[in-house]
C-alpha positions in Angstrom: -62.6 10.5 -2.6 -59.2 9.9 -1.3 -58.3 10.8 2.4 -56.0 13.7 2.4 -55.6 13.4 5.9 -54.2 10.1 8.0 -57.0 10.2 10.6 -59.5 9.3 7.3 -57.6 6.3 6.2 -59.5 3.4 8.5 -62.3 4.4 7.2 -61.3 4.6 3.1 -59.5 1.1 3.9 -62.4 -0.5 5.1 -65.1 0.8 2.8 -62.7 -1.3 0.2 -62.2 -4.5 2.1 -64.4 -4.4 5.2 -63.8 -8.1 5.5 -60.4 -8.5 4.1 -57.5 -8.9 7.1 -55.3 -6.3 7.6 -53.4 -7.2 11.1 -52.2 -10.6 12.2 -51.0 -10.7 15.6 -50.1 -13.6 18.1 -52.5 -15.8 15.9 -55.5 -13.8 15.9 -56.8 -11.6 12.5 -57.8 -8.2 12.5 -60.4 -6.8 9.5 -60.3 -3.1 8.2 -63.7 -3.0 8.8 -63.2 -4.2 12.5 -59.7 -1.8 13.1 -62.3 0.9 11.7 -64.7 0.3 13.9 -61.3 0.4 17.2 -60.3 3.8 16.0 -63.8 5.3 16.0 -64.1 3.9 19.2 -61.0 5.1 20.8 -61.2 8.4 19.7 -64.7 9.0 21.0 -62.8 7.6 24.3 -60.2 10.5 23.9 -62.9 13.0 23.1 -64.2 11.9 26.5 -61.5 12.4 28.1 -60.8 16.1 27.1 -58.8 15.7 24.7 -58.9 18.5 21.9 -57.5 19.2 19.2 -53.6 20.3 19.2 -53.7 18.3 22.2 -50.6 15.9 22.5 -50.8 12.5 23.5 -47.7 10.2 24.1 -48.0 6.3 22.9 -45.8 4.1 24.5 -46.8 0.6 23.0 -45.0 -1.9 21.2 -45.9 -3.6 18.1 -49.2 -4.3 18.4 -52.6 -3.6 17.2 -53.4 -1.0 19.9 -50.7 0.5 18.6 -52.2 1.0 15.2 -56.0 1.8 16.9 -54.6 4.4 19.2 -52.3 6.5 16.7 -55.0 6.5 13.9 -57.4 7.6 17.1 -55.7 10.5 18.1 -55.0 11.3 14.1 -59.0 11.1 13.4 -59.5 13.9 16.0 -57.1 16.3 15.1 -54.8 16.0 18.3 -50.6 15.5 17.9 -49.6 11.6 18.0 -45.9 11.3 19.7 -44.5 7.7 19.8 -41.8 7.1 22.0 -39.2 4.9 21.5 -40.0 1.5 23.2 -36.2 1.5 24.1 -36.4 4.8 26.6 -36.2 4.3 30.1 -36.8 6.6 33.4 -34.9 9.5 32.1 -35.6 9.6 28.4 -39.2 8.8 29.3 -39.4 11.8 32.0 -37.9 14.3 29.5 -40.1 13.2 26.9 -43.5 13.5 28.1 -42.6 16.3 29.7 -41.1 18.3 26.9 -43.7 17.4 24.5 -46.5 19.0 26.8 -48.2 15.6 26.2 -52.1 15.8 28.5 -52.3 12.2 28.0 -50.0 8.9 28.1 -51.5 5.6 26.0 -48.6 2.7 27.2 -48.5 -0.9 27.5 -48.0 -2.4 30.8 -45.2 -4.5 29.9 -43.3 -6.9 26.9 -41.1 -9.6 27.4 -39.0 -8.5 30.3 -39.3 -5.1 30.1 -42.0 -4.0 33.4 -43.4 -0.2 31.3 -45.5 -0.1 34.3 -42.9 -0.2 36.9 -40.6 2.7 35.1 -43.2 4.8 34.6 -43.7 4.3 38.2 -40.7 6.0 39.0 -41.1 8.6 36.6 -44.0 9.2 38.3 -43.6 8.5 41.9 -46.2 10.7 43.2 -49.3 8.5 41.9 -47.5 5.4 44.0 -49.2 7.5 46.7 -52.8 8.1 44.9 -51.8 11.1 43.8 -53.8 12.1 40.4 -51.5 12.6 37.5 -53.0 15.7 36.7 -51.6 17.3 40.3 -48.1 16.7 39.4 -46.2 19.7 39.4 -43.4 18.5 37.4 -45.6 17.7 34.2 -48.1 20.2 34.7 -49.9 19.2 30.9 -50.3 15.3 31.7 -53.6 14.9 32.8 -54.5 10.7 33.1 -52.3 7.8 31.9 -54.5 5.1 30.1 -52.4 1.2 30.4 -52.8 -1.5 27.7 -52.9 -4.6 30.0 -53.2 -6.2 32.9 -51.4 -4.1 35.3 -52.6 -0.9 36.5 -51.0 2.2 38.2 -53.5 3.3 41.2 -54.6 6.3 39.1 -54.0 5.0 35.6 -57.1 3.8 33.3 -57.0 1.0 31.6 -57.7 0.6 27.7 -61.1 -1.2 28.5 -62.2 1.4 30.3 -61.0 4.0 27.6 -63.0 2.1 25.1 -66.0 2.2 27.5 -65.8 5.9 27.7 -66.2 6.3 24.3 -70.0 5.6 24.4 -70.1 8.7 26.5 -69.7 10.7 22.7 -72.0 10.3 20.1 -70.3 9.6 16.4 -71.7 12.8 14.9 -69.6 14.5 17.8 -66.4 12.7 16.6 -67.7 13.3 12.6 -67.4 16.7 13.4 -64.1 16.6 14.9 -62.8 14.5 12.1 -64.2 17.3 9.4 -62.0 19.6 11.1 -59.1 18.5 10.5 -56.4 20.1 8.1 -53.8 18.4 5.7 -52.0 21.5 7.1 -52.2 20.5 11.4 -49.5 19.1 13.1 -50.2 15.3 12.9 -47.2 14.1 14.6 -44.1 14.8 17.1 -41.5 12.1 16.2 -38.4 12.6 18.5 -34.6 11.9 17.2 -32.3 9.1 18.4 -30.9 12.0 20.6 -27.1 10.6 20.5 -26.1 14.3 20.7 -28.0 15.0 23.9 -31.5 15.7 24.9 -33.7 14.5 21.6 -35.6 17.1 19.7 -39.4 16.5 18.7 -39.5 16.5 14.8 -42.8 17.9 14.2 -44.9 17.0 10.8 -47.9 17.7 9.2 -50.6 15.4 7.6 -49.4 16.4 3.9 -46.9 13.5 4.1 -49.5 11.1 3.8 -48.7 12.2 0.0 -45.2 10.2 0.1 -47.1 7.4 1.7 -49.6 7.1 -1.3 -47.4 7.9 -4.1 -44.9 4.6 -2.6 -47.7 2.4 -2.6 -48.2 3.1 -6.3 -45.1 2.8 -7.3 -44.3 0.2 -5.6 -47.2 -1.8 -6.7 -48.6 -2.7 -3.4 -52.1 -4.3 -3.9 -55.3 -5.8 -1.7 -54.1 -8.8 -0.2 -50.6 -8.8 0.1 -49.3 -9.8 3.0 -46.1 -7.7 4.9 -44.0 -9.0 7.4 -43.9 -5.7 10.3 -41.0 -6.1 13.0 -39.5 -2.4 12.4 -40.9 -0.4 15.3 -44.1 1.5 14.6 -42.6 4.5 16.6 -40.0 5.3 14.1 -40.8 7.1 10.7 -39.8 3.9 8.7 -42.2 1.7 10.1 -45.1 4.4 10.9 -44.8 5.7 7.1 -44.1 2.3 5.3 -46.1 0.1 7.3 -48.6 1.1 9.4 -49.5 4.0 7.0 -48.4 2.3 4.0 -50.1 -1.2 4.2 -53.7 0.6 5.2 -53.5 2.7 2.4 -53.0 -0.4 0.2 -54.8 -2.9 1.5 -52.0 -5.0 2.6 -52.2 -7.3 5.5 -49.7 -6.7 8.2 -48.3 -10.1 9.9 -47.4 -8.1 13.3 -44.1 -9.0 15.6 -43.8 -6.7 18.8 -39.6 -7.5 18.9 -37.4 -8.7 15.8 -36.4 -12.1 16.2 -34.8 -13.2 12.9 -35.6 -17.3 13.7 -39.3 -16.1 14.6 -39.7 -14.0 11.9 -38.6 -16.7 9.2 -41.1 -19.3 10.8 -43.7 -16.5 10.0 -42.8 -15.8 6.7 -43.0 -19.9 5.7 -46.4 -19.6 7.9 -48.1 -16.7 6.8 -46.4 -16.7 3.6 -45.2 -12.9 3.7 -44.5 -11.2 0.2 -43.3 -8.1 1.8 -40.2 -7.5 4.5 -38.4 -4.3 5.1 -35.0 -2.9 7.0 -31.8 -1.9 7.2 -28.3 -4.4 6.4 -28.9 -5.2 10.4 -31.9 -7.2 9.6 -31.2 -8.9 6.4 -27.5 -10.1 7.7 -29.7 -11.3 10.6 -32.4 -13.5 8.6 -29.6 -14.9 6.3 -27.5 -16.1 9.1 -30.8 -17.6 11.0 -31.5 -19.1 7.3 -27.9 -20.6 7.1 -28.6 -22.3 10.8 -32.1 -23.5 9.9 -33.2 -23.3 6.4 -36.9 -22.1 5.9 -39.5 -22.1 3.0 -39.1 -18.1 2.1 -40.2 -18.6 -1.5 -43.1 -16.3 -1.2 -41.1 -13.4 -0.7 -41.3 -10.9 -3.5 -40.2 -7.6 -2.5 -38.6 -5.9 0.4 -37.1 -2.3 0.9 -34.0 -2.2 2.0 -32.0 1.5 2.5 -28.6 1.1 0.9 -25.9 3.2 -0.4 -23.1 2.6 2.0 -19.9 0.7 1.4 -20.8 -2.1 4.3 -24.2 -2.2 3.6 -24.2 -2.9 -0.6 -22.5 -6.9 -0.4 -25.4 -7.7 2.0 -28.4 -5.8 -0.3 -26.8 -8.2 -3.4 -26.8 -11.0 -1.5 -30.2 -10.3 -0.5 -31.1 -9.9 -3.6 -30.5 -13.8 -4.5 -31.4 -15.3 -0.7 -34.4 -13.7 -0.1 -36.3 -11.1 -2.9 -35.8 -8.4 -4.7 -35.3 -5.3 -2.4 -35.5 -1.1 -3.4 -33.4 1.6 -1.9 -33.9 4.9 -0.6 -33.3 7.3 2.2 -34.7 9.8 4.6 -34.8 10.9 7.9 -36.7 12.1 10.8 -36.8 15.8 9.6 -37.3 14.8 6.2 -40.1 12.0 6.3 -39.0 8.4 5.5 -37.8 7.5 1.7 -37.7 11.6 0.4 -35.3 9.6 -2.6 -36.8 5.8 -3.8 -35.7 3.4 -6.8 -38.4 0.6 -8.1 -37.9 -2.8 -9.2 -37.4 -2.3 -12.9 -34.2 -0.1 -11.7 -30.8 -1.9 -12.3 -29.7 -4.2 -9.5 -26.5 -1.8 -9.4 -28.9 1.2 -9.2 -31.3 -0.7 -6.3 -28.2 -2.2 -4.2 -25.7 0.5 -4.4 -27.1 3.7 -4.6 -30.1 5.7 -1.9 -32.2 5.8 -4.8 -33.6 9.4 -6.8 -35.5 12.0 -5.0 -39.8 11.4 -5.1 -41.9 13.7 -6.8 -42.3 17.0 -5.3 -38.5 16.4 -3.4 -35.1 18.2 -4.8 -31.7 17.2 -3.6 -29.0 19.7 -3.7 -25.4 18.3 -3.2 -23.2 21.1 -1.6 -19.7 21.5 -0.3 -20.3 21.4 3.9 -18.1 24.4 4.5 -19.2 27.1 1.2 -23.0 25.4 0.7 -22.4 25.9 -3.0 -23.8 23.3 -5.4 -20.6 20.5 -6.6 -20.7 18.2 -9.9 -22.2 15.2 -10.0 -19.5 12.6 -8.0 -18.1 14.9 -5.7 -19.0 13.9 -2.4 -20.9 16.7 -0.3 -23.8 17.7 2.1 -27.5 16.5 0.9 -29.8 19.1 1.1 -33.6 18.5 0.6 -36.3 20.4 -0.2 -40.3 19.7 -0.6 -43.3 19.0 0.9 -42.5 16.3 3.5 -40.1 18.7 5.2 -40.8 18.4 8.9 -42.4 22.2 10.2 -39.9 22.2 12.3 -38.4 21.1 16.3 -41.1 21.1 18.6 -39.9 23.9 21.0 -37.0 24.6 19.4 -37.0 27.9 16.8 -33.3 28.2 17.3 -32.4 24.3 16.4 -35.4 24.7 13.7 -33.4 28.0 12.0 -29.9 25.7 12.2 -31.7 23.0 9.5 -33.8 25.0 7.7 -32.4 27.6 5.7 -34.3 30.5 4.6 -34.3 28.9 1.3 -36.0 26.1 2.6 -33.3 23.8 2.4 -33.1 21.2 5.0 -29.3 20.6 5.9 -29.0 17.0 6.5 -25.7 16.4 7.8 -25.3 13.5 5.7 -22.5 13.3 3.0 -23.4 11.7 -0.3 -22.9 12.4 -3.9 -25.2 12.6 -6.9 -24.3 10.1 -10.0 -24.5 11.0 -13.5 -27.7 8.4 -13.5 -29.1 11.1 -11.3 -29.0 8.5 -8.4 -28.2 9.5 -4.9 -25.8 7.6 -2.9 -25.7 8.2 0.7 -22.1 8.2 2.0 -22.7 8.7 6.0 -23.0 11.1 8.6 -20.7 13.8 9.0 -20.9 13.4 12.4 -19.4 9.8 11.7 -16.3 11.2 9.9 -12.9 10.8 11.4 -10.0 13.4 11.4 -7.1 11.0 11.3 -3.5 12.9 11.2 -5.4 15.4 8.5 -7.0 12.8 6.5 -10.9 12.4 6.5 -11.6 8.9 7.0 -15.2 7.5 6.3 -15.8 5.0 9.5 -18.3 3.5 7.1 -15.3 2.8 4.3 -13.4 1.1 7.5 -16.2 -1.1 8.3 -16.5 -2.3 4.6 -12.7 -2.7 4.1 -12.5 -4.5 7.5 -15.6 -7.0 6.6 -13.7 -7.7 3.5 -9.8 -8.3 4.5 -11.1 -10.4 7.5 -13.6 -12.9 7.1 -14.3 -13.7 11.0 -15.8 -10.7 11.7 -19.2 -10.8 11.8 -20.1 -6.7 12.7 -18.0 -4.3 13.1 -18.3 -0.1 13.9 -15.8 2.1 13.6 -15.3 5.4 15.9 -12.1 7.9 16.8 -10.4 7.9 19.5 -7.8 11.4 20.5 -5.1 11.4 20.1 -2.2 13.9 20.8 -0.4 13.9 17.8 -2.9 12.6 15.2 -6.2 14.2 16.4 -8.0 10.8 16.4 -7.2 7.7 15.6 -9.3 4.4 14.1 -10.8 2.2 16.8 -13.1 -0.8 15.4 -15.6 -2.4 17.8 -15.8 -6.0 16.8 -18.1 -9.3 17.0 -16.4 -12.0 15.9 -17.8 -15.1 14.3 -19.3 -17.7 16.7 -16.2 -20.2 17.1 -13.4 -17.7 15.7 -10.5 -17.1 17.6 -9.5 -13.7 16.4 -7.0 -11.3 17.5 -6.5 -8.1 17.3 -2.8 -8.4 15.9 -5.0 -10.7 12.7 -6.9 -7.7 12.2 -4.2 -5.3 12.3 -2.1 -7.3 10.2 -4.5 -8.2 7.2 -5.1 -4.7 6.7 -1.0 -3.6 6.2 -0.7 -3.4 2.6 -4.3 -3.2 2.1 -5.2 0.0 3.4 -4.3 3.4 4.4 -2.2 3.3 7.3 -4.1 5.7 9.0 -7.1 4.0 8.3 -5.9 0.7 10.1 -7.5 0.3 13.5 -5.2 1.4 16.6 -8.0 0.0 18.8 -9.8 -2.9 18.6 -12.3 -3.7 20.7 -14.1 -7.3 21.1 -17.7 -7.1 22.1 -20.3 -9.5 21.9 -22.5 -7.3 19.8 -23.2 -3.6 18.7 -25.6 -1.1 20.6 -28.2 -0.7 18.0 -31.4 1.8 18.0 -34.4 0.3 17.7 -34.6 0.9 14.2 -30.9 -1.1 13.6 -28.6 1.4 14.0 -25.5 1.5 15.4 -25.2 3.7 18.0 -21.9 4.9 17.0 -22.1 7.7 20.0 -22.4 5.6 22.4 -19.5 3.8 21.4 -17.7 6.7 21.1 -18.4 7.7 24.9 -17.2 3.5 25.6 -13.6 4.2 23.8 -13.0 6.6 26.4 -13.0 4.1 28.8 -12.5 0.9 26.8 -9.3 1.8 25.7 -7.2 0.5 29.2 -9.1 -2.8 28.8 -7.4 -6.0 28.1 -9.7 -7.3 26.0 -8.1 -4.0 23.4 -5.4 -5.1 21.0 -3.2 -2.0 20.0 -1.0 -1.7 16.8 2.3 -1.9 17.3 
């Protein structure tokens, strides 16, 4: 019988290929039957250490195979997994932990340069002095911190030792515990990027694991092929698609803890990876590296790849010759990753240009943001969704919950799109990232494209407004040029009179030597936003005359 709960997948995976490798990390292969054998392990460790179920533990780890052990662990024993983004630092971190009443922190001491150790240190100055972590008044649920690693705190516990512990718990103990569990519990808290303030902790059930299955199979995913994994395992994309995903099918997982686009095509000529996944970010990224050093990637056969906007559709065709075949789709925190999908045997228009058509058991509603009313197909509006991967709502948060959820049970996105006659969904962009130039709405995405187009030295470029008095806002375009271009702003400014909208053209343009991204290749377009405000007096900024 299939699992119908993600704690229970170890164990299916590696009654089917107990011998077959399903992680590859730093040189070193990983069995299902041996991964099986981790998470029991660690989640008799957790059981040792109080943990119960509903209880919330916080995994700060990079890519990695602990990473993997310890979020199936706390799955198998009914307790809440909540990732945090490897990108946090002291403040994000604090809030975090605390906010999710987490009673236990799983974190790696350190990668590359980043010391984990040394900021969680500060978050938690008290245990620089031997103070137990469960006396801290300021996180009064976090009991013990266990550290992946060399380094220690003086009251932390390190990973050895939580694997020792588990020998203190018989297996019919954690059978039981595992029995318990409920396609219904809370599984997972997975917090937003936050670029509007404080994140909010996206809570979901196990039912997702549905969506995860239902990919695999349509996808065709099968016992022994081999998937590149560089998206972090934190975020829904990489949790649902690869860590989830690849166990479910059997597929072995070539592991990279950071994505570097020269190291990961020396592992895909290597390890001769059939499978890659991301956003534009990363495939602009790999073909560049491929242009500076060409590499064997004829083993590559399929890749997702979320498309739909207007910058990101000439780099999913180009992909499409360069590299492999690629599917589209779309999602988001509150919705699960991929709610809409497309499939190879879908028209390269359909798979390149276009966020796909909703998965079985999702509806999409397109509505006019300001009435909610349904629109015809092609009339850009709000996506709504509506199924069973909907998130049960913010963690601590009934009024935010209430806001995105209506009483319909229609998630409000905030994303504009528009439905094609085809019955494909095209995602247009955030609302959020819409610009009110002079009374004109103005896509920042459509900029972007237009920009990338008229000027061929740019290499990435985001668009965000800026306030203006008489206009309301006005376009400013953060730009990376190409390595050896000498471009000005007045080029930029001029190659687009003619071309574009005049209120369209960027007033502002900033040179930057590249683009705050999330860690799942995002632009961080608030961020930027926040920059302009100060950017603006620079003399780096060219200004239209």
């Amino acid at each position: 019988m299939k699992a119908d709960v993600f704690g229970a997948v170890p164990a299916e995976a590696a009654e089917h290929w107990p011998n077959r490798s399903a992680v590859y990390f730093k040189g070193a292969d990983h069995t299902f039957g041996e991964l099986d054998k981790a998470v029991d392990q660690v989640a008799r460790g957790l059981m040792a250490l109080g943990i119960a179920s509903g209880d919330k533990v916080a995994l700060l780890i990079t890519n990695r195979p602990e990473f993997i052990i310890a979020v199936y662990a706390v799955f198998k024993i009914g307790a809440v997994a909540v990732p945090l983004n490897t990108r946090y630092r002291e403040q994000d971190l604090g809030y975090a932990v605390g906010f999710s009443e987490c009673k236990l922190l799983i974190m790696v001491d350190q990668s590359g340069p980043v010391d984990y150790l040394s900021i969680i240190a500060n978050v938690l100055p008290e245990v620089k002095a031997g103070k137990q972590v469960r006396d801290i008044d300021r996180f009064p649920f976090l009991e013990n911190v266990v550290v992946i690693g060399n380094g220690q705190l003086p009251v932390s516990i390190s990973w050895e030792q939580l694997i020792e512990r588990g020998n203190d718990v018989a297996p019919e103990l954690l059978a039981g515990r595992a029995r318990a569990v409920r396609p219904s519990d809370t599984a997972l808290i997975a917090f937003t990027s936050g670029t509007t303030g404080n994140p909010k902790g996206v809570m979901h059930n196990h039912g997702a694991l549905r969506a995860c299955r239902e990919r695999a199979k349509l996808w065709t995913l099968k016992p022994g092929d081999c998937a590149l994994n560089y998206l972090p395992m934190f975020h829904v994309y990489g949790l649902s698609e690869l860590v989830i995903g690849s166990m479910i099918a059997g597929v072995r997982q070539v592991v990279m803890e950071a994505f570097d686009p020269c190291e990961a095509l020396e592992l895909i000529e290597q390890q001769r990876v059939q499978i890659i996944h991301g956003f534009d970010t990363h495939y602009s990224d790999l073909m560049r590296a491929l242009d500076q050093k060409p590499r064997d990637v004829s083993s590559l056969v399929f890749g997702t790849f979320p498309s739909g906007l207007e910058s990101s559709i000439p780099v999913a065709r180009e992909v499409q010759t360069r590299l492999c075949p690629t599917v589209t789709g779309s999602g988001m925190s509150e919705s699960w990753a991929w709610v809409t999908k497309s499939v190879l045997s879908d028209t390269e228009d359909q798979r390149c240009a276009t966020s796909g058509t909703p998965m079985d058991g999702i509806e999409i509603l397109i509505v006019d943001p300001v009435t909610k009313k349904s629109i015809p197909n092609l009339v850009p509006g709000e996506i709504l969704y509506r199924g069973y991967s909907l998130m049960q709502g913010y963690f601590r948060d009934p009024e935010a919950t209430a806001r995105t959820i209506d009483s319909d049970g229609w998630l409000h996105s905030g994303d504009q799109g528009l439905m094609r006659p085809d019955g494909f969904v095209r995602f247009l962009g955030r609302y959020k990232e819409m610009l009110r130039v002079g009374g004109e709405n103005v896509s920042a995405a459509g900029v972007e494209n237009e920009l990338m187009s008229l000027v061929p030295e740019i290499d990435q470029v985001a668009v965000v407004p800026y306030p203006d008095a008489r206009l309301n806002e006005v376009v400013v375009a953060y730009v990376v040029p190409k390595p050896g271009s000498n471009l000005k702003a007045e080029k930029i400014q001029s190659a687009c009179r003619g071309k574009i909208a005049s209120f369209k053209i960027p007033r502002h343009v900033v040179f930057v030597d590249e683009l705050p991204m999330t860690a799942s290749g995002k632009v961080q377009r608030t961020i930027l936003r926040e920059r302009a405000l100060t950017d603006i007096p620079d003399s780096r900024i060219g200004q239209a005359s």
